[in-house]
Backbone as a chain_set.jsonl record, in Angstrom:
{"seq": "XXXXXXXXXXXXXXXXXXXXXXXXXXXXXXXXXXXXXXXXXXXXXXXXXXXXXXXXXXXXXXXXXXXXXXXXXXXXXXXXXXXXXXXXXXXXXXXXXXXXXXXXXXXXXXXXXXXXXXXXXXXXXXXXXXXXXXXXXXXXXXXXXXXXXXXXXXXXXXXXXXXXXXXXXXXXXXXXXXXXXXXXXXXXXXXXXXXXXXXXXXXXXXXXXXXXXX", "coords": {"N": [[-2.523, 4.519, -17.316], [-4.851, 5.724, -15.178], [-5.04, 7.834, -17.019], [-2.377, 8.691, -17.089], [0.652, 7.544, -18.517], [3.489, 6.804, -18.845], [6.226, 6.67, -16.303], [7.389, 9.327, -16.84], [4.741, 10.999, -16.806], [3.96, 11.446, -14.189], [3.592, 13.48, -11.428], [5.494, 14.96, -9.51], [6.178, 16.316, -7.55], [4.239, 15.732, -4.628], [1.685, 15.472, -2.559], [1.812, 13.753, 0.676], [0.392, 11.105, 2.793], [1.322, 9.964, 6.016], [0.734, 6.889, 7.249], [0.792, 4.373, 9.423], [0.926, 0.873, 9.217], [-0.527, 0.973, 6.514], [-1.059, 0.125, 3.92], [-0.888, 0.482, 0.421], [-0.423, -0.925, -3.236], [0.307, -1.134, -6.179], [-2.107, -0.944, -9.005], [-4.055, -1.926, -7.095], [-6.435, -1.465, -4.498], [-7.386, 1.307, -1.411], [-9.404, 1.727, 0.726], [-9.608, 5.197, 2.699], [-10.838, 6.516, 5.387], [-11.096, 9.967, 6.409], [-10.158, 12.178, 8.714], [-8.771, 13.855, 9.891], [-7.921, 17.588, 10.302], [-5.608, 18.598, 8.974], [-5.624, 16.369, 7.604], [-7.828, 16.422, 5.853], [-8.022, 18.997, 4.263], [-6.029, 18.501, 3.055], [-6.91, 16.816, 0.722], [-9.071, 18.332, -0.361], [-7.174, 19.871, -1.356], [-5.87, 18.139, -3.31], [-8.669, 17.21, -4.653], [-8.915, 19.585, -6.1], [-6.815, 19.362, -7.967], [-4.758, 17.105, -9.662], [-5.98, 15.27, -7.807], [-4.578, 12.967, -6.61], [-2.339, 11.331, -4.223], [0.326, 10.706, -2.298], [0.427, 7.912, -0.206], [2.261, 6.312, 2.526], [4.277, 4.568, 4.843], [5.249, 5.915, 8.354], [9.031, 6.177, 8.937], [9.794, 5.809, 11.525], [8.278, 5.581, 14.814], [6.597, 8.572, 15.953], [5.134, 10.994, 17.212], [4.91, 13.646, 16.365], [6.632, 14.639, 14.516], [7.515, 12.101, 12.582], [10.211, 10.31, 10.893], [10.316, 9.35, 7.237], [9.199, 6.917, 5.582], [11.278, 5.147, 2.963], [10.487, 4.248, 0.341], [7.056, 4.601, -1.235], [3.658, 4.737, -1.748], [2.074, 6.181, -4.804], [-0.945, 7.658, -5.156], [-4.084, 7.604, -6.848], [-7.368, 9.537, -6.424], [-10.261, 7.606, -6.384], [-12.567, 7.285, -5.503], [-15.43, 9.135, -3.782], [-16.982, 10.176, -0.862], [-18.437, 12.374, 1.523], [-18.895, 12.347, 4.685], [-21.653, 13.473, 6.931], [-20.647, 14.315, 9.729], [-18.67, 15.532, 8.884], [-16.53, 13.947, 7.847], [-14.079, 12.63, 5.553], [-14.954, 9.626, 2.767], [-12.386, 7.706, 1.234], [-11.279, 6.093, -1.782], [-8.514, 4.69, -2.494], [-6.914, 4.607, -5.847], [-3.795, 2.522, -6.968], [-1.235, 3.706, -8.041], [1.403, 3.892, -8.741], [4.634, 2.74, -7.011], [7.214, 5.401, -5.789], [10.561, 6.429, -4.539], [11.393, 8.399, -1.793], [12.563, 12.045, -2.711], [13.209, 13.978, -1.436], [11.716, 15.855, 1.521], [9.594, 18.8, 1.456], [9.679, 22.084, 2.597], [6.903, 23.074, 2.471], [4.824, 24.929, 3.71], [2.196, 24.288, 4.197], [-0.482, 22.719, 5.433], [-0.492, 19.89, 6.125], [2.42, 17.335, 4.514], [4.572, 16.875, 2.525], [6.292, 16.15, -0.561], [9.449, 15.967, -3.127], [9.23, 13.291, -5.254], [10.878, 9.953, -6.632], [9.899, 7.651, -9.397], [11.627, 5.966, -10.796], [12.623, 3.97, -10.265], [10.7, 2.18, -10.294], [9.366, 1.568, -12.893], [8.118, -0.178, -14.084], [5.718, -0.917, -12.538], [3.771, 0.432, -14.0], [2.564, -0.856, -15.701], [0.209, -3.534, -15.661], [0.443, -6.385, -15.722], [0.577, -9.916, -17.16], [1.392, -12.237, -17.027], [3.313, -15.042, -17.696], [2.648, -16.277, -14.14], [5.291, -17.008, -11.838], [4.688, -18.829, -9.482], [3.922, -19.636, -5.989], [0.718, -21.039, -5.339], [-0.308, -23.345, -4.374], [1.156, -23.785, -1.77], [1.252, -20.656, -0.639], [-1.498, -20.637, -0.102], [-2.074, -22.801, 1.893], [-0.354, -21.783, 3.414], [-1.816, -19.497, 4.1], [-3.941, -20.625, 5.384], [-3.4, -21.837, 7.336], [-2.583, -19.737, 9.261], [-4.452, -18.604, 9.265], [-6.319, -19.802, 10.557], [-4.81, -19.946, 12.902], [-5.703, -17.114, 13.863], [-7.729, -17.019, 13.693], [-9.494, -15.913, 11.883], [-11.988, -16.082, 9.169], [-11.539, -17.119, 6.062], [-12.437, -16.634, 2.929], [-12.688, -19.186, 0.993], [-13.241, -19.684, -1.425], [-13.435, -17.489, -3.371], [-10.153, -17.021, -2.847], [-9.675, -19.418, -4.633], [-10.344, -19.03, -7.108], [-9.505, -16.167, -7.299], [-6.8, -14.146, -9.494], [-3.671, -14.751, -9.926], [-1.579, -12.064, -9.209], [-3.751, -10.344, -7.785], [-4.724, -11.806, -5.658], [-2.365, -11.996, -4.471], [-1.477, -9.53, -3.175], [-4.002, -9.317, -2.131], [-4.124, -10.25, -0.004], [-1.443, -9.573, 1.06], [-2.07, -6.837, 1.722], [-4.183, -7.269, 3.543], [-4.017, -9.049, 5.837], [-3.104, -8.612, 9.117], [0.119, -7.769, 9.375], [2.953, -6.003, 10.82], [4.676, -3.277, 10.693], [6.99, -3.269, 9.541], [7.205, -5.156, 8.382], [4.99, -4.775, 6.54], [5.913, -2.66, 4.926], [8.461, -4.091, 4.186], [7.058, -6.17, 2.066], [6.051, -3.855, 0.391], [8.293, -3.058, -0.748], [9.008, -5.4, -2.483], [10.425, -6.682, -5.497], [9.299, -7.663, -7.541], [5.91, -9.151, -8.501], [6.504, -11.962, -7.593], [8.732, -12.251, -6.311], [7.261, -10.666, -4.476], [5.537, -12.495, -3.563], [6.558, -14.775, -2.241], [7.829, -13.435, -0.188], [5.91, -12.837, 0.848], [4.231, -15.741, 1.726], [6.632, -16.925, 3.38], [6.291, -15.268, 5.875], [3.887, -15.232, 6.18], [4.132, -18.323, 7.461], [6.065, -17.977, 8.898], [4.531, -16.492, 11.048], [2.384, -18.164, 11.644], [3.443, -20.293, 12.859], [3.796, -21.228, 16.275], [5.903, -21.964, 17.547], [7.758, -20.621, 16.932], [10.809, -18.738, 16.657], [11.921, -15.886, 16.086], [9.818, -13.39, 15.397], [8.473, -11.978, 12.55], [7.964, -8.19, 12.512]], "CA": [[-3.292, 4.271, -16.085], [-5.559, 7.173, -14.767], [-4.022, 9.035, -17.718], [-0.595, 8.695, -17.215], [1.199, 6.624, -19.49], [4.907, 6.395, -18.14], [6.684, 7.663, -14.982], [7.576, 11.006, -16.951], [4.15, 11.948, -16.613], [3.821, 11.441, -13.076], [3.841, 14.479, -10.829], [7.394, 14.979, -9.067], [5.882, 17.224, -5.784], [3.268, 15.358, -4.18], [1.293, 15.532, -0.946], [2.267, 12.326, 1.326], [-0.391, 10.872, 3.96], [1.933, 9.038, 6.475], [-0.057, 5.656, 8.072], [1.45, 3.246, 10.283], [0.488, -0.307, 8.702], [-1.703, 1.153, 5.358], [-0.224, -0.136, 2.495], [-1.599, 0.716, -0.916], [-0.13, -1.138, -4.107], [0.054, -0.791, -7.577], [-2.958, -1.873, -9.337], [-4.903, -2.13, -5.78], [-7.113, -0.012, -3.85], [-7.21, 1.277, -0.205], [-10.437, 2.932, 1.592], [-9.638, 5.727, 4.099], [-11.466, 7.684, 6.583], [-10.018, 11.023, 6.933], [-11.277, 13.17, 9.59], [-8.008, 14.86, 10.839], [-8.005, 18.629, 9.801], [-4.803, 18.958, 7.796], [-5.606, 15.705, 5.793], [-9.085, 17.008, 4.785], [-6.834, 19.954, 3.797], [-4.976, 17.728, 2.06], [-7.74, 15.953, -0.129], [-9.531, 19.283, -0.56], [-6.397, 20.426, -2.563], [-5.962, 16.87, -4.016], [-9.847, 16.873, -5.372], [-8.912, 20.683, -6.727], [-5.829, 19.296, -8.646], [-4.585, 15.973, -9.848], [-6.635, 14.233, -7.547], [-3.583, 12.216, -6.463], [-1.781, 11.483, -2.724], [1.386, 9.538, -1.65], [0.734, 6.694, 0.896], [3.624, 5.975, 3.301], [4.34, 4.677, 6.043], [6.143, 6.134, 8.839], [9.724, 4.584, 9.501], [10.154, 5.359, 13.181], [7.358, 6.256, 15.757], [6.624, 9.966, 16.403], [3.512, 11.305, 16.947], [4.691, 15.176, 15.769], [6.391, 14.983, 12.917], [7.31, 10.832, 12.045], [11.015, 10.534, 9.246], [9.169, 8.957, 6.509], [9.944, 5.377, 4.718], [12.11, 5.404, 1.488], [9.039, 4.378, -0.217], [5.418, 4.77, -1.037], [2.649, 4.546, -3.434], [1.043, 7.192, -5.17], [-2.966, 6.551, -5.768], [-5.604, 8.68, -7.494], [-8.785, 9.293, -5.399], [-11.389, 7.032, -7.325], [-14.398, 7.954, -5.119], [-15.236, 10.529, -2.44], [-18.267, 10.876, 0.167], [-18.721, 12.96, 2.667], [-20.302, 12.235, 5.755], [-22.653, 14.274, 7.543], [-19.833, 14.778, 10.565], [-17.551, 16.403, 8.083], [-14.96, 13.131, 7.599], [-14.205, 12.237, 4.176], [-14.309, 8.348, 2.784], [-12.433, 8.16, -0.263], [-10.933, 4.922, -2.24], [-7.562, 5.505, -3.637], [-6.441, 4.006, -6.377], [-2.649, 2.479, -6.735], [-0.468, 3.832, -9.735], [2.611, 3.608, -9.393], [5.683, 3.313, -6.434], [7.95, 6.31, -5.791], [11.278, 7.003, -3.241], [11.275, 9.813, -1.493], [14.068, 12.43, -3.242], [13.132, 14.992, -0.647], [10.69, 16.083, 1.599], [9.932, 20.072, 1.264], [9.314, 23.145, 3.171], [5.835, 23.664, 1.879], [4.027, 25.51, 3.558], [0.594, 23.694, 4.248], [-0.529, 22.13, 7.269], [0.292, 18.594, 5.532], [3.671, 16.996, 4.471], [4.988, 17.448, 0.887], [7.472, 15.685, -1.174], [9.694, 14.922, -4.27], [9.156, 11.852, -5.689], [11.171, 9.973, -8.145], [9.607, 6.97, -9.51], [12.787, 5.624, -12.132], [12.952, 2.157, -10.32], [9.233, 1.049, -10.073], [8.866, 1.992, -13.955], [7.139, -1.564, -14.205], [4.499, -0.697, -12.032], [2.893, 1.641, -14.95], [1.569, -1.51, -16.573], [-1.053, -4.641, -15.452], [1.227, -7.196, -16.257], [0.018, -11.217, -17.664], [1.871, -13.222, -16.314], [2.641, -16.094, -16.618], [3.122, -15.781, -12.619], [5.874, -18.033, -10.934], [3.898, -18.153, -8.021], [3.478, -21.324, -5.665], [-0.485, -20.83, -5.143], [-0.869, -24.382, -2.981], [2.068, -22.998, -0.652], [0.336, -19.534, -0.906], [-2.906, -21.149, 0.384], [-1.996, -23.878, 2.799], [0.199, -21.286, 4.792], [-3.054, -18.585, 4.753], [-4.988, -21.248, 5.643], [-2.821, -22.023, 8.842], [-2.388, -18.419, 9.595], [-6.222, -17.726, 9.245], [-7.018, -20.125, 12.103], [-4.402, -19.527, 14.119], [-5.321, -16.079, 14.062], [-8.911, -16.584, 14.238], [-10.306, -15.03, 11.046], [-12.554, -16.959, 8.661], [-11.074, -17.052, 4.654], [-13.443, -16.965, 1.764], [-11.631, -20.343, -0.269], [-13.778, -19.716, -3.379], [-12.614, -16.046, -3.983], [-9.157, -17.176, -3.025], [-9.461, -19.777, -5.82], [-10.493, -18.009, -8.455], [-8.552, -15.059, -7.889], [-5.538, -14.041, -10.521], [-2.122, -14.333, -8.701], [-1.422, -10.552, -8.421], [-4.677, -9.846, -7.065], [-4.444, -12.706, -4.164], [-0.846, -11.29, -3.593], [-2.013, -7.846, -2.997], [-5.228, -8.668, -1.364], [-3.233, -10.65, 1.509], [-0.547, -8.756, 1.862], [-2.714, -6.13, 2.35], [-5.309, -7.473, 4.474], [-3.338, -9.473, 7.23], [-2.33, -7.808, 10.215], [1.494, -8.142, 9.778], [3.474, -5.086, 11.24], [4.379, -2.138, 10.146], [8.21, -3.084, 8.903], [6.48, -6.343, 7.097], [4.287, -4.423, 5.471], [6.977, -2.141, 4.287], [8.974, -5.345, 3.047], [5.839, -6.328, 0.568], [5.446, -3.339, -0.31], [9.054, -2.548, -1.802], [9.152, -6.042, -3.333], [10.156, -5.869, -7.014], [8.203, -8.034, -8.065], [4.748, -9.964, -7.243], [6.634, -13.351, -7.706], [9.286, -11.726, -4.715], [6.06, -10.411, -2.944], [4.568, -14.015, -2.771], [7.79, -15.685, -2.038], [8.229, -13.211, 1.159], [4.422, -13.059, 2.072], [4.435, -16.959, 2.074], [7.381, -16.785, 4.421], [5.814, -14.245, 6.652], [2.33, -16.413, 6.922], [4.443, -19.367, 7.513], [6.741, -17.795, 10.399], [3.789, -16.223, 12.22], [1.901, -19.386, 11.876], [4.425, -21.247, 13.834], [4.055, -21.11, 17.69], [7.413, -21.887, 18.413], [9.292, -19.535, 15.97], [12.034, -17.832, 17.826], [12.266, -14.608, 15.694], [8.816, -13.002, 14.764], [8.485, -10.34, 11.551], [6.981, -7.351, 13.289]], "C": [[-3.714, 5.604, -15.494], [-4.959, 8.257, -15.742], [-2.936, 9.267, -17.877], [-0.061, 7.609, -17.651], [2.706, 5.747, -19.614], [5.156, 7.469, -16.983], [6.696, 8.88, -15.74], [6.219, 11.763, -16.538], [3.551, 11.972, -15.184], [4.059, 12.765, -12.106], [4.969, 14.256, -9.943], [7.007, 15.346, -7.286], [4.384, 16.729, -5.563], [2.789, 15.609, -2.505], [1.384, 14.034, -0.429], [1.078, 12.573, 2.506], [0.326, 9.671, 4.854], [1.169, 8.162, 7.108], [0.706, 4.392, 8.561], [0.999, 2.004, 9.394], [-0.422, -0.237, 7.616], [-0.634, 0.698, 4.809], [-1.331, -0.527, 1.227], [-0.157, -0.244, -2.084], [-0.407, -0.975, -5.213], [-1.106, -1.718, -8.241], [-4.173, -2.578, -8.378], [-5.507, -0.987, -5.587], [-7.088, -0.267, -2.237], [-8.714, 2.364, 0.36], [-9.729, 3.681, 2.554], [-10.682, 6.478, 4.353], [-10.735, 8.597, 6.942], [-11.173, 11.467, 7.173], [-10.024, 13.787, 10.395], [-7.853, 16.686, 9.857], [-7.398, 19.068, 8.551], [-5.053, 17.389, 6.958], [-6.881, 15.909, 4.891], [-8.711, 18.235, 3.986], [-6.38, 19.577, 2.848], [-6.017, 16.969, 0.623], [-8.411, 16.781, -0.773], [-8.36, 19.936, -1.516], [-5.955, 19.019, -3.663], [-7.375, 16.889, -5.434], [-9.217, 18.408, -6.288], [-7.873, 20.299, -7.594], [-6.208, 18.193, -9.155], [-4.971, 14.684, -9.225], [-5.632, 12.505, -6.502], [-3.034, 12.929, -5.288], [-0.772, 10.459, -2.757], [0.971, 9.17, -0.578], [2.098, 6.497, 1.428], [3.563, 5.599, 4.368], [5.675, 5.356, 6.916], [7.608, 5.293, 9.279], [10.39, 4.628, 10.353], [8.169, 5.686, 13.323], [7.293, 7.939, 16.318], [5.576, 10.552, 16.051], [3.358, 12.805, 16.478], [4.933, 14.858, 14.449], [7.823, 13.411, 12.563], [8.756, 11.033, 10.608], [9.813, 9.79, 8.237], [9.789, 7.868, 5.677], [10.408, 5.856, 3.725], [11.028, 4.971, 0.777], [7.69, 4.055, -0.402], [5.105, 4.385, -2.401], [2.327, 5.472, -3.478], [-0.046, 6.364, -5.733], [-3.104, 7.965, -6.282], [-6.874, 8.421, -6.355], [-9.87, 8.914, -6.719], [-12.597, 7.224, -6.791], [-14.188, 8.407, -3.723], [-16.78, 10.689, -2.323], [-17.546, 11.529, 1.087], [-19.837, 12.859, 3.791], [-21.151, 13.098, 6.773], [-22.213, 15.153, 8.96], [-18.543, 15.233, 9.823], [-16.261, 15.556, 7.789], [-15.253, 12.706, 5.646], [-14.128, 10.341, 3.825], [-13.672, 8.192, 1.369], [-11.857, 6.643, -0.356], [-9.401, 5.778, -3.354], [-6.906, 4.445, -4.158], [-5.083, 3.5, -6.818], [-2.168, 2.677, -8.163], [0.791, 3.351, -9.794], [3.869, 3.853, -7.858], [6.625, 4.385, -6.106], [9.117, 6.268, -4.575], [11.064, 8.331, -3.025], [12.595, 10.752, -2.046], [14.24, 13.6, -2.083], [11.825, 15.523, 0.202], [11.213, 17.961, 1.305], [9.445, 20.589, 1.848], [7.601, 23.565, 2.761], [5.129, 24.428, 2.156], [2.784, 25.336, 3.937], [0.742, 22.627, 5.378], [-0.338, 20.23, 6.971], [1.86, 18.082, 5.148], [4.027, 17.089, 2.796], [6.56, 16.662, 0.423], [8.14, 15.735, -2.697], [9.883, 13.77, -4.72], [9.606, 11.677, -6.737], [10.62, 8.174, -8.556], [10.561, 6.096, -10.844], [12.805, 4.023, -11.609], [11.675, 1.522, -10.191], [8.546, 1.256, -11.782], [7.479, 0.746, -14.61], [5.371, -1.573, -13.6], [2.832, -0.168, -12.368], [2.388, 0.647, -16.013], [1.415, -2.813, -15.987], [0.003, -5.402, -16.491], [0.554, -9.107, -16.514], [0.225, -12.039, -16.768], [2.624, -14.042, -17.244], [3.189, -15.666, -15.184], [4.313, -17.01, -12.188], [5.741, -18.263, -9.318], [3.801, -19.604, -7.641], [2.151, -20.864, -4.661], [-0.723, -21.984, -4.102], [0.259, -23.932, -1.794], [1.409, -22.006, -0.133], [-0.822, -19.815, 0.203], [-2.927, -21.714, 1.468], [-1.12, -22.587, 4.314], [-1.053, -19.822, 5.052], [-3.909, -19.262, 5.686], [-4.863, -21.7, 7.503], [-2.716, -20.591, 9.764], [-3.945, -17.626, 10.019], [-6.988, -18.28, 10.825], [-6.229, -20.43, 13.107], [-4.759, -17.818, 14.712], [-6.996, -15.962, 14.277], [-9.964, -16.109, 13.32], [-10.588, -16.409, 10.06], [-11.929, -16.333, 7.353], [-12.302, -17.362, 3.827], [-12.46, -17.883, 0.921], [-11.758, -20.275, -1.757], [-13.53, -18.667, -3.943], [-11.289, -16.327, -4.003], [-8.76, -18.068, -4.542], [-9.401, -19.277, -6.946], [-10.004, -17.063, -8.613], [-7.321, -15.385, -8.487], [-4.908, -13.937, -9.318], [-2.065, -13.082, -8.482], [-2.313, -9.896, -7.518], [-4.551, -10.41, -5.064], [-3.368, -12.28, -3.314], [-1.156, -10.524, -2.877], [-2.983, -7.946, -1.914], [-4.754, -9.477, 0.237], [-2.049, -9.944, 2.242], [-1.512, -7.265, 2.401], [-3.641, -6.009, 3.714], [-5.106, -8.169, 5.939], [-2.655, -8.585, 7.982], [-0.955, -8.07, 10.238], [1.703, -6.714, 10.459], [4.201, -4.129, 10.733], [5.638, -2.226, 8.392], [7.684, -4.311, 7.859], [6.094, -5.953, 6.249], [5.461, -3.35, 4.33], [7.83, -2.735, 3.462], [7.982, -5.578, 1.828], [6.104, -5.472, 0.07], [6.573, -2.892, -1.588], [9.581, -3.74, -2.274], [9.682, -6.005, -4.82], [9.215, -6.379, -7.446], [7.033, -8.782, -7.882], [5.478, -11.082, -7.312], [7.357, -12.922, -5.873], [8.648, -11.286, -3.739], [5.762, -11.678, -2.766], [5.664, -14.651, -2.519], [7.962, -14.41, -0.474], [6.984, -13.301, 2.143], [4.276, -14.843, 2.421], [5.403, -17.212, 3.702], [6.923, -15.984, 6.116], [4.483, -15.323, 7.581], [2.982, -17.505, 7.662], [5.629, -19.11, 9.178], [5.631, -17.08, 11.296], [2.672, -17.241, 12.82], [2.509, -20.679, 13.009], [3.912, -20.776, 15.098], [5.282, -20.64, 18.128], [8.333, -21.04, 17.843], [9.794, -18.568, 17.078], [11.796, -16.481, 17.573], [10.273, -14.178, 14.879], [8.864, -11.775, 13.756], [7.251, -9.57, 12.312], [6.912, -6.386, 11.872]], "O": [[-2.89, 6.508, -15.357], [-4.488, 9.33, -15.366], [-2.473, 10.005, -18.746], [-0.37, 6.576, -17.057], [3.004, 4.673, -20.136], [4.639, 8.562, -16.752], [5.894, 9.693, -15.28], [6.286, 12.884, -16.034], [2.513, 12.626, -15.085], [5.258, 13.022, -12.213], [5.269, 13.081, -9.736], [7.405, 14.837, -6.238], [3.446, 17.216, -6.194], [3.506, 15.869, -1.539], [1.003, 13.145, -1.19], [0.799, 13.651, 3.032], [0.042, 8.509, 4.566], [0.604, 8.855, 7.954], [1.131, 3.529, 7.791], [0.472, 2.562, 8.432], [-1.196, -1.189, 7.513], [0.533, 0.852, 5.168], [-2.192, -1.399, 1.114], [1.005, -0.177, -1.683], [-1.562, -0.596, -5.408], [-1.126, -2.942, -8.107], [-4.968, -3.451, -8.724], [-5.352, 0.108, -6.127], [-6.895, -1.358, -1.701], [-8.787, 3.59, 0.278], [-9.134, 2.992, 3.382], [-11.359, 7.04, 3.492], [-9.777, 8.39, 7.687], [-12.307, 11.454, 6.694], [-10.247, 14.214, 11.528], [-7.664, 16.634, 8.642], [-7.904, 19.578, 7.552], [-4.689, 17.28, 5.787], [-7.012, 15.684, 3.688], [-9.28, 18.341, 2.899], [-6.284, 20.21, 1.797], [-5.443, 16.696, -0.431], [-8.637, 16.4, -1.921], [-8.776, 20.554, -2.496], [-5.774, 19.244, -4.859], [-7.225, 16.689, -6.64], [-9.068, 18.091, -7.469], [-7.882, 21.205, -8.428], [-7.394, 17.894, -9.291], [-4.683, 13.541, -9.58], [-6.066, 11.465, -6.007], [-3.012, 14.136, -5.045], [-1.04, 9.362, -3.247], [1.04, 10.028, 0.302], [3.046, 6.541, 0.644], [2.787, 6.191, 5.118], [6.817, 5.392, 6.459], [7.592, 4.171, 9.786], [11.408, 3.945, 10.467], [7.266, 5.886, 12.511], [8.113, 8.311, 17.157], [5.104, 10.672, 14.92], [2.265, 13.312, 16.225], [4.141, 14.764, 13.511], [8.982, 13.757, 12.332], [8.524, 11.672, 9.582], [8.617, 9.735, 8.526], [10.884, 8.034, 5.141], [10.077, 7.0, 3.415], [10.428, 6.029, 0.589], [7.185, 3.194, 0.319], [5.642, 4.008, -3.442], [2.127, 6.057, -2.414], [-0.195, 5.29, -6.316], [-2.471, 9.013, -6.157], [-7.169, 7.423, -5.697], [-10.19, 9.62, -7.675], [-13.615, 7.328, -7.475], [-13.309, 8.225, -2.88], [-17.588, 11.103, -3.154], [-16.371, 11.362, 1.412], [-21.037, 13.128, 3.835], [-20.475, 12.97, 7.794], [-22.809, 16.141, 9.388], [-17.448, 15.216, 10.385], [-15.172, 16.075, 7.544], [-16.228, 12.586, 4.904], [-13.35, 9.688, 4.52], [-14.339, 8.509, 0.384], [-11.867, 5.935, 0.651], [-9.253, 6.65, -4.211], [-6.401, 3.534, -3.503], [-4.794, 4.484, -7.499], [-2.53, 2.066, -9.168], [1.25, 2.585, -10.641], [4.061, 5.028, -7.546], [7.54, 3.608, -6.38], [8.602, 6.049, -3.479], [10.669, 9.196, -3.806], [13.699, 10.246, -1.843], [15.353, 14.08, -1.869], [10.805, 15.628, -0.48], [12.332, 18.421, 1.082], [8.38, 20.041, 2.133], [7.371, 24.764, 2.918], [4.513, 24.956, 1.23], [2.139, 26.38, 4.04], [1.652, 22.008, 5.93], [-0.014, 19.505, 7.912], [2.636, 18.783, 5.798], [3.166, 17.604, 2.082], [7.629, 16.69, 1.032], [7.313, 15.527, -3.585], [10.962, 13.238, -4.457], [9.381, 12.372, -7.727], [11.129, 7.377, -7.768], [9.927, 5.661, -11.805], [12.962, 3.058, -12.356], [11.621, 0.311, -9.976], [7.333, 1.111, -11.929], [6.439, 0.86, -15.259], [4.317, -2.026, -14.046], [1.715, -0.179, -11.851], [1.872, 1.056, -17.053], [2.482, -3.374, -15.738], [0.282, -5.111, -17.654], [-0.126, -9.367, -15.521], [-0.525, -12.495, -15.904], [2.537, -13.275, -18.203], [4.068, -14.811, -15.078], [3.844, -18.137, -12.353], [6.442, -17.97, -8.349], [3.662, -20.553, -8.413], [2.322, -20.438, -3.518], [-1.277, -21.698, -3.041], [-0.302, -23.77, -0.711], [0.852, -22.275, 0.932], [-0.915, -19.174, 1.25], [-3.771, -21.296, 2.261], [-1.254, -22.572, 5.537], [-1.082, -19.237, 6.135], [-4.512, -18.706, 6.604], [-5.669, -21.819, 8.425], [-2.802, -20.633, 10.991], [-4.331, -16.661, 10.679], [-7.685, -17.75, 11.69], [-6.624, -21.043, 14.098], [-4.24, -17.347, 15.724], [-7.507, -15.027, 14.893], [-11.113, -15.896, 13.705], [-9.893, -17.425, 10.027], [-11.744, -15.116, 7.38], [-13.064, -18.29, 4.097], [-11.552, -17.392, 0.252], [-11.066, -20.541, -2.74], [-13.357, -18.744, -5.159], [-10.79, -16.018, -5.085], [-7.924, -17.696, -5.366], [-8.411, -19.134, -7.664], [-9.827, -16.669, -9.766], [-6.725, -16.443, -8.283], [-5.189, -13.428, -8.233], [-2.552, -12.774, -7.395], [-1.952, -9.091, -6.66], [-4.409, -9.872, -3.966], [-3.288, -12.182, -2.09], [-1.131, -10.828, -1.684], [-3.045, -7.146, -0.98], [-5.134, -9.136, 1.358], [-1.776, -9.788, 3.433], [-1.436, -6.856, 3.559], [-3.782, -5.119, 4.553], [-5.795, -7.947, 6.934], [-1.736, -7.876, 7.57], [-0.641, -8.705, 11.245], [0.647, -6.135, 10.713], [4.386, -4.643, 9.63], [5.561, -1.824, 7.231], [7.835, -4.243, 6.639], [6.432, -6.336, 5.13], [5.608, -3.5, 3.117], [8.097, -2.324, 2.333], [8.232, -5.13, 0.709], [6.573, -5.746, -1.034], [6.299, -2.556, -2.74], [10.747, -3.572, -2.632], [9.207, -5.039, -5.417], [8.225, -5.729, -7.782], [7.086, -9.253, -6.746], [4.654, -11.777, -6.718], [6.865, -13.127, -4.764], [8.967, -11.309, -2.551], [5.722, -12.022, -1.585], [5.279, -15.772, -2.85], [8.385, -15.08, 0.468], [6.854, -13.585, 3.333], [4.217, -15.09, 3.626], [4.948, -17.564, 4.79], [7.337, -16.31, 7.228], [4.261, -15.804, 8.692], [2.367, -17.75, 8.7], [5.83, -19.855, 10.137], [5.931, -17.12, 12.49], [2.192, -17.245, 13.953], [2.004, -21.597, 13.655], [3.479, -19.631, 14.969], [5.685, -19.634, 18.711], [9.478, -20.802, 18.225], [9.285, -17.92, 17.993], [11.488, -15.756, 18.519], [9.777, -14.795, 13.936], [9.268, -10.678, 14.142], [6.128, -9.97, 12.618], [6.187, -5.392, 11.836]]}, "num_chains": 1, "name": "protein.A"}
């Protein structure tokens, strides 16, 4: 995938972009808009190298300097404009999970880590299936979730999409909260992602639920 063939050949010291509620997955993509100084910094030595950034989210609140979740995704940058006010839009592509083994002293007006990627080794290959996925569950609790929440669903893309994709493109795309999204994201597997995103749609769908996943 992008050249790399198993975790060994994965880079170890990566640059991390911490984001409150982004979540990138394996086999997915994520648009950003960077326009803060040190992450154009950061993409500018990215495009000069391996092209490659860790996603993370933060796992408190702190607007200097944020601890950082146990883990992320690394992407590849698959495409890069520049807009005319100097922000970058790029699309990054999802390879492969990593924990954090350390962050490091680096040096650069960005954040810097070691990454060891030994338990997401699965991640390094587009897997068949079959899926054990419950797709009318899946559906019926988006479907409740979509208009309690107000947003219109495309049904005929949902149909036709492959299970991993649908997984991915919901957990991604619903506003859950920050620690939710963090649950999906260190799932092991998509059957355990759609078995907690189900759950998730299905307790924020409720009114009366006592306990909400933030």
């Amino acid at each position: 995938m992008f050249g790399y063939r198993k975790i060994g050949d994965l880079p170890r010291t990566i640059p991390v972009f911490p984001l409150t509620g982004a979540l990138l997955l394996p086999h997915d993509t994520l648009p950003l808009n960077i326009f803060e100084p040190r992450y154009l910094n950061m993409i500018d030595d990215a495009l000069a190298g391996e092209r490659v950034i860790g996603m993370i989210q933060p796992a408190e609140p702190d607007p200097a300097q944020p601890p950082l979740s146990e883990v992320g995704t690394l992407g590849k940058i698959t495409s890069f404009a520049e807009t005319e006010d100097g922000r970058y839009l790029i699309t990054l592509s999802g390879i492969c999970r990593f924990r954090v083994a350390a962050e490091l002293e680096a040096g650069t007006p960005y954040r810097q880590i070691n990454a060891v990627y030994d338990d997401f080794a699965d991640d390094m290959r587009r897997q068949a299936g079959p899926w054990a996925i419950d797709k009318p569950r899946l559906t019926a609790a988006l479907e409740r979730y979509g208009r309690l929440r107000g947003f219109a669903v495309d049904w005929e893309v949902v149909e036709k999409a492959a299970p991993e994709a649908l997984v991915n493109a919901v957990a991604t795309l619903c506003p859950f909260g920050a620690a939710a999204k963090q649950h999906l994201l260190e799932a092991s597997t998509i059957e355990d992602r759609a078995a907690a995103l189900i759950a998730l749609l299905e307790i924020e769908s409720d009114p009366d639920a006592e306990r909400r996943v933030q």
